[in-house]
C-alpha positions, 0 to 999 in steps of 0.5 A: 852507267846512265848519264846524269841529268842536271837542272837548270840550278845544277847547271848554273852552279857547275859553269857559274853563270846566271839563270838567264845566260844558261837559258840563253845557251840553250836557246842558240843550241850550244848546250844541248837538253831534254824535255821531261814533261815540263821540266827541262834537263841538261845531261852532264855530258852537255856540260862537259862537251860545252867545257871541252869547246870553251877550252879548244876556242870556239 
C-alpha cells in the first residue's frame, strides 16, 4: 500500500502545532518531506518516525 502523503494543515492537525513550527521542522530536517510541483507533502510515515523520536527522548 502506498504511503499516504499529508499537507502541511494535516500535519498540523496530527501534532497540534502551529504552521510556522511544522515549517520550522522541516527546516532543520527532523520531519522529512517531498516536493510535488510547488506543493510540499509530508508522508505519514514522517510523522509516525518523528512521534517514535519525541517518545525515545531525542
Amino acid at each position: 500500500m502506498a504511503d499516504e502523503l499529508l499537507t502541511v494543515p494535516d500535519v498540523m492537525a496530527r501534532l497540534k502545532l502551529g504552521r510556522s513550527t511544522v515549517y520550522e521542522l522541516l527546516r532543520s530536517r527532523r520531519l522529512t518531506s517531498v516536493t510535488i510541483g510547488r506543493s510540499r507533502r509530508v508522508p505519514a510515515a514522517a510523522v509516525r518516525a518523528f512521534i517514535k523520536d519525541l517518545e525515545a527522548g531525542c
